[in-house]
Backbone and ligand atoms as CSV (ligand in chain L), in Angstrom:
chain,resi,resn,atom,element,x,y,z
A,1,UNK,N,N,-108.192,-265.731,63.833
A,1,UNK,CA,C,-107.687,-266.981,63.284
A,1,UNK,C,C,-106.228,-266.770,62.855
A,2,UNK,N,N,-105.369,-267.674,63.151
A,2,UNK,CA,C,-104.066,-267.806,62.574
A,2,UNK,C,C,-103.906,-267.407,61.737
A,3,UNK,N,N,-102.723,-266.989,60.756
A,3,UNK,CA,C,-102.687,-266.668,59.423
A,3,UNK,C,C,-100.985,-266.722,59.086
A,4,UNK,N,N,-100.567,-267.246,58.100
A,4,UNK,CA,C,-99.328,-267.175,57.278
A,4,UNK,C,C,-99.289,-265.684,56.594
A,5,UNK,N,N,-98.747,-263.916,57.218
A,5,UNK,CA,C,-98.702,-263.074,56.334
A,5,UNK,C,C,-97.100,-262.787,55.771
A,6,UNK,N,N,-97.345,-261.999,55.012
A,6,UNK,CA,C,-96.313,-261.496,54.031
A,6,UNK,C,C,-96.787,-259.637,54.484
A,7,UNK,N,N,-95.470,-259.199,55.160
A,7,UNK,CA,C,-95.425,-257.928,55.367
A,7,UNK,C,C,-93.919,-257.129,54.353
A,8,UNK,N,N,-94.679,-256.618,53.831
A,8,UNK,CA,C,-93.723,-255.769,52.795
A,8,UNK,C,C,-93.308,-254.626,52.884
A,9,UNK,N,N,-92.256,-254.177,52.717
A,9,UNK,CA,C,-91.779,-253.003,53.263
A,9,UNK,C,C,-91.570,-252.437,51.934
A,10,UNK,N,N,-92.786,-251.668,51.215
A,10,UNK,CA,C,-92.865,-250.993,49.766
A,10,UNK,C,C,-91.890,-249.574,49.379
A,11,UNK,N,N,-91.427,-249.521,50.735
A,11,UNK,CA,C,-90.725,-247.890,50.442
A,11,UNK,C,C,-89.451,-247.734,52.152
A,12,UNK,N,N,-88.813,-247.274,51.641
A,12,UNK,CA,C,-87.940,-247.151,53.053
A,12,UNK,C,C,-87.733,-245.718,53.722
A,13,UNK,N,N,-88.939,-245.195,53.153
A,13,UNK,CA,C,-88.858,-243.661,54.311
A,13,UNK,C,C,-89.957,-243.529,54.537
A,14,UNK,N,N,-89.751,-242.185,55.513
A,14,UNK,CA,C,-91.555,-241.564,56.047
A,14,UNK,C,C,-90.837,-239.968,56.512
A,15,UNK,N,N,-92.421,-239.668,56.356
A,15,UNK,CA,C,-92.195,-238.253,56.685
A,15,UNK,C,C,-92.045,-237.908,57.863
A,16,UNK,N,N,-92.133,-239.081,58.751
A,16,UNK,CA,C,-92.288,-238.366,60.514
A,16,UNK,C,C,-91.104,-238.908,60.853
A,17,UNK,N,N,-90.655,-238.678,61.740
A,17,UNK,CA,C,-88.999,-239.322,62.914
A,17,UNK,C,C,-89.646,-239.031,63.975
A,18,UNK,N,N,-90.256,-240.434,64.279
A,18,UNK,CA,C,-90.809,-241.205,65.793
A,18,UNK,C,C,-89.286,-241.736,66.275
A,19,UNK,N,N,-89.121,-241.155,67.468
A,19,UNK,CA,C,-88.134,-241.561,68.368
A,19,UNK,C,C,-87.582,-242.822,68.374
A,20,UNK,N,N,-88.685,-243.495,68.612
A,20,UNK,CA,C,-88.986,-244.889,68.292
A,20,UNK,C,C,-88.049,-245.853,67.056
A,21,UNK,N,N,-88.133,-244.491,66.154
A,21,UNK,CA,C,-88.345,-245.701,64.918
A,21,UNK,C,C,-87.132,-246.986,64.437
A,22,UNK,N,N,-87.551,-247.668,63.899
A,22,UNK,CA,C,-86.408,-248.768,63.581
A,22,UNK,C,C,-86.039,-248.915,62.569
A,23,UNK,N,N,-86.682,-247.955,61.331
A,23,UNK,CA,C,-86.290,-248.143,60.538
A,23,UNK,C,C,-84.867,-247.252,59.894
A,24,UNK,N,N,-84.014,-247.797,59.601
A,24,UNK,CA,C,-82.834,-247.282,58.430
A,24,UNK,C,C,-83.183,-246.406,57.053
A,25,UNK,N,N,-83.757,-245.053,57.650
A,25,UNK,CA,C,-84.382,-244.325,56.087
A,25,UNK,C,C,-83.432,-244.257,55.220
A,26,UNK,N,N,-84.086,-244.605,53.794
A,26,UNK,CA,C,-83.335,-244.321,52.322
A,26,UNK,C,C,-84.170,-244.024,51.634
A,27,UNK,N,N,-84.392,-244.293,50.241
A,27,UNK,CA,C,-85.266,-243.654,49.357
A,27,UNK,C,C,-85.247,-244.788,48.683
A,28,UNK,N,N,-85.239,-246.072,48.349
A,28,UNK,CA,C,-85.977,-247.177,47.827
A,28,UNK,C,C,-86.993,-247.340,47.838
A,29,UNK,N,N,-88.082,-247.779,46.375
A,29,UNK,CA,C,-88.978,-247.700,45.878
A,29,UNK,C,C,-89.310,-249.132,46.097
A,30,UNK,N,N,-89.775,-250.208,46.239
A,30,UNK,CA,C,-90.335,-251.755,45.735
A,30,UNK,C,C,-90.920,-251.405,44.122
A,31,UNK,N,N,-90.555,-251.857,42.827
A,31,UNK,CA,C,-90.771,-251.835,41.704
A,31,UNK,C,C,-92.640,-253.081,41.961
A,32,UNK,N,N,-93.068,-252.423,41.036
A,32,UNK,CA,C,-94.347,-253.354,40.711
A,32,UNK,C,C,-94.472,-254.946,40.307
A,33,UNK,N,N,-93.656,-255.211,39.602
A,33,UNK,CA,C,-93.147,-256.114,38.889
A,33,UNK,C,C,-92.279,-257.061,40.214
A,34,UNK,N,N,-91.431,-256.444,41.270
A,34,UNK,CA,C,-90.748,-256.818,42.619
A,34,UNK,C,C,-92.346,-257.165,43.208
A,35,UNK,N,N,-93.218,-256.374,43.814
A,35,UNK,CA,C,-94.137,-256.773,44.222
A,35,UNK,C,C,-94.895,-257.867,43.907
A,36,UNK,N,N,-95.095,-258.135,42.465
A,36,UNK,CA,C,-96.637,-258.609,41.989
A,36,UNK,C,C,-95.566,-260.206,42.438
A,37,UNK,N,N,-94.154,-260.470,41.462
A,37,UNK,CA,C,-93.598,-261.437,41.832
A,37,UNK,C,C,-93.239,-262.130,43.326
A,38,UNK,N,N,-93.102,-261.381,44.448
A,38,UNK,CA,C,-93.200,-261.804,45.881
A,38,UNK,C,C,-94.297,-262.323,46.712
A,39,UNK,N,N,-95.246,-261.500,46.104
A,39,UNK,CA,C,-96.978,-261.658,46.722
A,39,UNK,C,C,-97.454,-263.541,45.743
A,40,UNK,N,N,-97.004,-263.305,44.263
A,40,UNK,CA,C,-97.136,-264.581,43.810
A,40,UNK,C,C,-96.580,-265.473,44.711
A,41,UNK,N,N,-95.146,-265.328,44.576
A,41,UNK,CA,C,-94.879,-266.589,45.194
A,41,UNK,C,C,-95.184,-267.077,46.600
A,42,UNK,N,N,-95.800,-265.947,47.164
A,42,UNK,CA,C,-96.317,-266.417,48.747
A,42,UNK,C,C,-97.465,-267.449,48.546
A,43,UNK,N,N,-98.852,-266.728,47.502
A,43,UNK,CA,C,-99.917,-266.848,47.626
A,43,UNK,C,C,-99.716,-268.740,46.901
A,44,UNK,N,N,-98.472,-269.222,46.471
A,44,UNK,CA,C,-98.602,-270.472,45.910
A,44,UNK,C,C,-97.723,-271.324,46.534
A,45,UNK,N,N,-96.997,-270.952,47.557
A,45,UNK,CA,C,-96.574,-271.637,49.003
A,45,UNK,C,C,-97.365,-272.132,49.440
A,46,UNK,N,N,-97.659,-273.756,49.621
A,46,UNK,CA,C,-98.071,-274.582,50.440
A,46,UNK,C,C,-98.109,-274.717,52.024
A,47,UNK,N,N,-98.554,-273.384,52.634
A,47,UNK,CA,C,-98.168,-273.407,54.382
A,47,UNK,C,C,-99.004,-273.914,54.940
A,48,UNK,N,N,-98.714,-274.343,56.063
A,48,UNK,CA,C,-99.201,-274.939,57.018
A,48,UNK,C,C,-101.141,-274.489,57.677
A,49,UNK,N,N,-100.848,-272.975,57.267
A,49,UNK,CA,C,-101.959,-272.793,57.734
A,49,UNK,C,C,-102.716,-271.908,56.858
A,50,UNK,N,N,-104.324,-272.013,57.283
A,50,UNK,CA,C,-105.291,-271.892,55.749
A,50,UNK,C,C,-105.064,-270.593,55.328
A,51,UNK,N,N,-105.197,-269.582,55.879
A,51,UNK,CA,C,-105.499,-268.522,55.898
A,51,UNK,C,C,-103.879,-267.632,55.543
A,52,UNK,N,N,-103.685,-266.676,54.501
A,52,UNK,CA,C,-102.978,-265.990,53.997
A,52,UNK,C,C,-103.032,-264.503,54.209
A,53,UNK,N,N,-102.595,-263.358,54.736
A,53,UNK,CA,C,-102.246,-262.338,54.879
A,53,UNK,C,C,-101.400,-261.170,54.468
A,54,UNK,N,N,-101.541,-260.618,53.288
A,54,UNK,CA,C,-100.569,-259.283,53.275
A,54,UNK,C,C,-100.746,-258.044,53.428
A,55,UNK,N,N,-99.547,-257.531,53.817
A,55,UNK,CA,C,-99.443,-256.333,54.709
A,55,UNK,C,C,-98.336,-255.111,53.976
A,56,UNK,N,N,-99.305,-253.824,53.715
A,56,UNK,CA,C,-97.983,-253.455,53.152
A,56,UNK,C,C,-97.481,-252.027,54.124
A,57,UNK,N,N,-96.494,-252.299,53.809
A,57,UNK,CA,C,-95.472,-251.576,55.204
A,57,UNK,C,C,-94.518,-250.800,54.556
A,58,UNK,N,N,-93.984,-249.773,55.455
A,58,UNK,CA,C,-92.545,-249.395,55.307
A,58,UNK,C,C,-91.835,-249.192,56.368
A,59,UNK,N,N,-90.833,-247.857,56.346
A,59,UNK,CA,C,-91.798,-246.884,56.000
A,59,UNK,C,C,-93.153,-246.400,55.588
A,60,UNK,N,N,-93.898,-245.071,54.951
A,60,UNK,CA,C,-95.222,-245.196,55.036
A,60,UNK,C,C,-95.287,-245.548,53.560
A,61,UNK,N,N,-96.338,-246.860,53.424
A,61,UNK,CA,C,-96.423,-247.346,52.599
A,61,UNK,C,C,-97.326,-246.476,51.682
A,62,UNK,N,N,-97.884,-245.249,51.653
A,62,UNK,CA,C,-98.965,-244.179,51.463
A,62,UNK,C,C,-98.104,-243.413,50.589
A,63,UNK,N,N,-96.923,-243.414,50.581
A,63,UNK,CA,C,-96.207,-242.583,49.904
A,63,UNK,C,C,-95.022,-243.374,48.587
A,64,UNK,N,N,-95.405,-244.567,48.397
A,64,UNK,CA,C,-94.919,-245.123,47.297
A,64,UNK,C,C,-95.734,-244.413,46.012
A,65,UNK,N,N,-95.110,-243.981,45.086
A,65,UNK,CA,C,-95.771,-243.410,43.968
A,65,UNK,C,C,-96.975,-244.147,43.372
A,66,UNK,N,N,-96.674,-245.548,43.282
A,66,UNK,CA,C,-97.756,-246.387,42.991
A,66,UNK,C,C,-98.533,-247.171,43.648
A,67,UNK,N,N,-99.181,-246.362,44.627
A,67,UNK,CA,C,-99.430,-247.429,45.697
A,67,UNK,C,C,-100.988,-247.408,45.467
A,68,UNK,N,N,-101.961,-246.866,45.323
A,68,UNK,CA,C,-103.200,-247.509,44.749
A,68,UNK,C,C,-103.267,-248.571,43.265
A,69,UNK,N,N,-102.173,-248.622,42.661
A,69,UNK,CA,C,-102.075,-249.579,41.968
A,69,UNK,C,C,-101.474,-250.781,42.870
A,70,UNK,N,N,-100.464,-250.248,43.590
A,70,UNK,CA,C,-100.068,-251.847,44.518
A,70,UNK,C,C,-101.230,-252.614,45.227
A,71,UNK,N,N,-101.936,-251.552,45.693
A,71,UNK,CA,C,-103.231,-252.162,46.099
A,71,UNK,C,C,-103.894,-252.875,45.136
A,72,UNK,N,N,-104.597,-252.294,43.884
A,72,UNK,CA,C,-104.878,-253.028,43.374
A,72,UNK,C,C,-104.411,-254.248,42.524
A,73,UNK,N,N,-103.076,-254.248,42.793
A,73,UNK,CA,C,-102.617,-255.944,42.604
A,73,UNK,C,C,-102.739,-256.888,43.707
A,74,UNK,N,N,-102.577,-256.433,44.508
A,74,UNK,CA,C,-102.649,-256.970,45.513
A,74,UNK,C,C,-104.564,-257.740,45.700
A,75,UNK,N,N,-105.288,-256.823,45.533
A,75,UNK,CA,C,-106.314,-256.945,45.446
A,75,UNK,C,C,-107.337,-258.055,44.163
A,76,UNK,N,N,-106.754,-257.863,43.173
A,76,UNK,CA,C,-106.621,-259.085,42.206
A,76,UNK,C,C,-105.631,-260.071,42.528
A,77,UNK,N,N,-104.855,-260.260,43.113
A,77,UNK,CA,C,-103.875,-261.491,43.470
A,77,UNK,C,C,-104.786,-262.561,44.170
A,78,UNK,N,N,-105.310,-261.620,45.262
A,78,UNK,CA,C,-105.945,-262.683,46.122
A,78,UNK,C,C,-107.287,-262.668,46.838
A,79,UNK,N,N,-108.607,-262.145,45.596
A,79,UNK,CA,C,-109.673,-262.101,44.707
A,79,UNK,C,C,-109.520,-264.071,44.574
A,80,UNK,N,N,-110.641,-264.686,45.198
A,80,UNK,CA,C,-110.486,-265.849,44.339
A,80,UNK,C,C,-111.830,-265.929,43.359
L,1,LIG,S1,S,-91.592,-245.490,59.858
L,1,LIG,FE1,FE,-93.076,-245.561,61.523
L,1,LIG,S2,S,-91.845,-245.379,63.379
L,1,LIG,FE2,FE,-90.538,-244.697,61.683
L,1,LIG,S3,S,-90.807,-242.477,61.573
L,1,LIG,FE3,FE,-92.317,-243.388,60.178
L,1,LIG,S4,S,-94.202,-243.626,61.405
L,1,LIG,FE4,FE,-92.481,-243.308,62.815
């Protein structure tokens, strides 16, 4: 089914260099408080279509210091 997501890019490095890659490594963190406020304002956007999606990305999103807590905001955000 369709879906309106929100893909977040929680961290801007990784430990591997895939040939490939596209990303511009640095060492930026996404703050919690940056998160919880972006994911809000998606989840209360009026879009077009029913179904809502977030995605968290980076770099590897596994290596943000707080990232089982990002999950679990994420996870209470959109808990109805
Ligand atoms: S961000 Fe993705 S593509 Fe880039 S090095 Fe890491 S795993 Fe590879």
């Amino acid at each position: 089914m369709p879906a309106n997501f929100l893909d977040l890019h929680i961290v801007d490095f990784c430990q591997l260099d895939c040939k490939h890659c596209y990303l511009n490594k640095g060492s930026s963190i996404m703050p919690l408080e940056m998160l919880i406020s972006i994911c809000t304002d998606f989840l209360q956007t009026d879009f077009p279509l029913p179904r809502n999606t977030l995605i968290l990305s980076g770099g590897e999103p596994l290596l943000h210091p707080d990232f089982i807590e990002a999950c679990n905001i994420m996870r209470r955000l959109t808990v109805v």
